[in-house]
N, C-alpha and C positions, 0 to 999 in steps of 0.2 A: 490520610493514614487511617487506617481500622486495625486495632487491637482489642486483643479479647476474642473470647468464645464467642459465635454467633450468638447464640441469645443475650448474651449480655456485652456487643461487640461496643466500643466507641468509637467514632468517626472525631477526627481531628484535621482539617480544611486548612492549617495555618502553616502550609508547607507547600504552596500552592507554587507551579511553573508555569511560568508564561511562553505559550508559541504561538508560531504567525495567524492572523487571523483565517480561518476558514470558513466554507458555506458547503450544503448540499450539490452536491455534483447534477449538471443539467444527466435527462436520459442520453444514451447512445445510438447512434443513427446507425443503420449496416447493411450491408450492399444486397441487395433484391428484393429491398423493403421497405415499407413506409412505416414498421412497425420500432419502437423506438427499444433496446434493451434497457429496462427497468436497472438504475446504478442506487437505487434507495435515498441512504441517506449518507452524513458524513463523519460519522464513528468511527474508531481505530477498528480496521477489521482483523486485525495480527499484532501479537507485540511476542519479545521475546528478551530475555534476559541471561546474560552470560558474562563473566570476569566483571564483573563488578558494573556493568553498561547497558539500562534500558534501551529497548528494540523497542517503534512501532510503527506502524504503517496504514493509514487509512486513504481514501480517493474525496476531492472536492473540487469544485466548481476552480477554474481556472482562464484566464486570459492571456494564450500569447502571441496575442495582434493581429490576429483574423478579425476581427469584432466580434465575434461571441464566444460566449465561454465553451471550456470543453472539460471533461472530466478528467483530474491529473492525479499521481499520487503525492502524497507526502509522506516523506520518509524523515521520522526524530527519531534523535539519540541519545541520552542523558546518563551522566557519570550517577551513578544510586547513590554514591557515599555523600555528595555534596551537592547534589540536583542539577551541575553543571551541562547548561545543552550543548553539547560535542555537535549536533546537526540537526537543521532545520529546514530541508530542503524539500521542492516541488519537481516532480519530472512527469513532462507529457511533451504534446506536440502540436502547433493549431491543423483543426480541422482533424484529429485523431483521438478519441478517447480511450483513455486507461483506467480501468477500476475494478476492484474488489483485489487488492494487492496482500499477497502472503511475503513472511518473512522468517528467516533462520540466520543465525553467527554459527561462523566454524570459530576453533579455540585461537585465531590470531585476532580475530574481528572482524575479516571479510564478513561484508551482506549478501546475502543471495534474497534478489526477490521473484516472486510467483505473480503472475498476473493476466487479465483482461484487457483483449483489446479491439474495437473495433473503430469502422469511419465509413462514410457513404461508398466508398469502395472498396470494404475490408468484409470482410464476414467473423463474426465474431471467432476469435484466437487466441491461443493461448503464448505467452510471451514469459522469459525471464531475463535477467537483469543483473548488476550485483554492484560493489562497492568496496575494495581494498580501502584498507586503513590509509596509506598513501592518497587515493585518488581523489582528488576536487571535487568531483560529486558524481552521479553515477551515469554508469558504462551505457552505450549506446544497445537497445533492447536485441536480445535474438531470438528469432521464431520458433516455438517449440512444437505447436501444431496449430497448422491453417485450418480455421474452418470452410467448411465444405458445403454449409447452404446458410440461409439465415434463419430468424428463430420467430417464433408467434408466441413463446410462452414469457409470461411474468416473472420468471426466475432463468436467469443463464448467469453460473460464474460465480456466485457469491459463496461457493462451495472451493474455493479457490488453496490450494496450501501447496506447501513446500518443505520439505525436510531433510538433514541432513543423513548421507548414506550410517545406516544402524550398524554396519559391517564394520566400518571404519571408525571406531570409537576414539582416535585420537583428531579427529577432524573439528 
């Protein structure tokens, strides 16, 4: 917690939340390349907050039974009034990387996420996702744009977001 003006702000640590343990997300491999997309590190790259329930969303290093890891998201959720974690969950695929994941609530709680995605057969693409209050954990991804060649440069994606239509202010 930080209270106070910056200059004379205090940090208070005794309110601290435990989630699953995470690591650095390995790079991403992608189809007509040896060159690996740069996934950094593993910091919350999105959070978001609405009716009383922190949002956020970061990518990290992940195992599910290929033998090696791949990059996943994680998606937490947390009541603000009481710290309680509502969710804690990991979504990717073996042999598929997902990262630099963006995030938005409309006013019921649905998640909508934004995200990266590539694999030695994929060209890096953009993908989203979501999450009804109802649903066990999140929806099966849909293609929002295929990429079209692969990339040589040290940055693709981490420019990633997602927001709710501005039109529709009861959303």
């Amino acid at each position: 917690t930080i209270t106070g003006p910056p200059a004379t702000a205090t940090l208070s640590t005794g309110n601290m939340v435990s989630v699953s343990t995470y690591s650095p997300p390995p790079d991403a491999p992608q189809l007509g390349s040896g060159t690996l997309v740069a996934t950094n590190d593993c910091r919350p790259t999105d959070h978001y907050v609405r009716n009383g329930v922190f949002v956020a969303t970061w990518h990290t290093a992940a195992n599910f039974g290929g033998g090696t890891d791949e990059s996943a998201i994680r998606l937490f959720r947390m009541r603000t009034s009481d710290r309680v974690v509502l969710t804690d969950e990991l979504f990717g695929a073996t042999n598929t990387f997902y990262y630099y994941p963006a995030v938005t609530v409309d006013s019921v709680g649905t998640i909508f996420l934004g995200f990266d995605r590539s694999s030695s057969t994929e060209y890096p693409s953009a993908y989203a996702s979501g999450k009804r209050r109802s649903d066990a954990s999140i929806q099966a991804s849909a293609l929002l744009k295929a990429g079209v060649s692969h990339t040589n440069q040290s940055r693709w994606g981490d420019y990633t977001g997602i927001a709710l239509d501005p039109a529709d202010p009861s959303a």
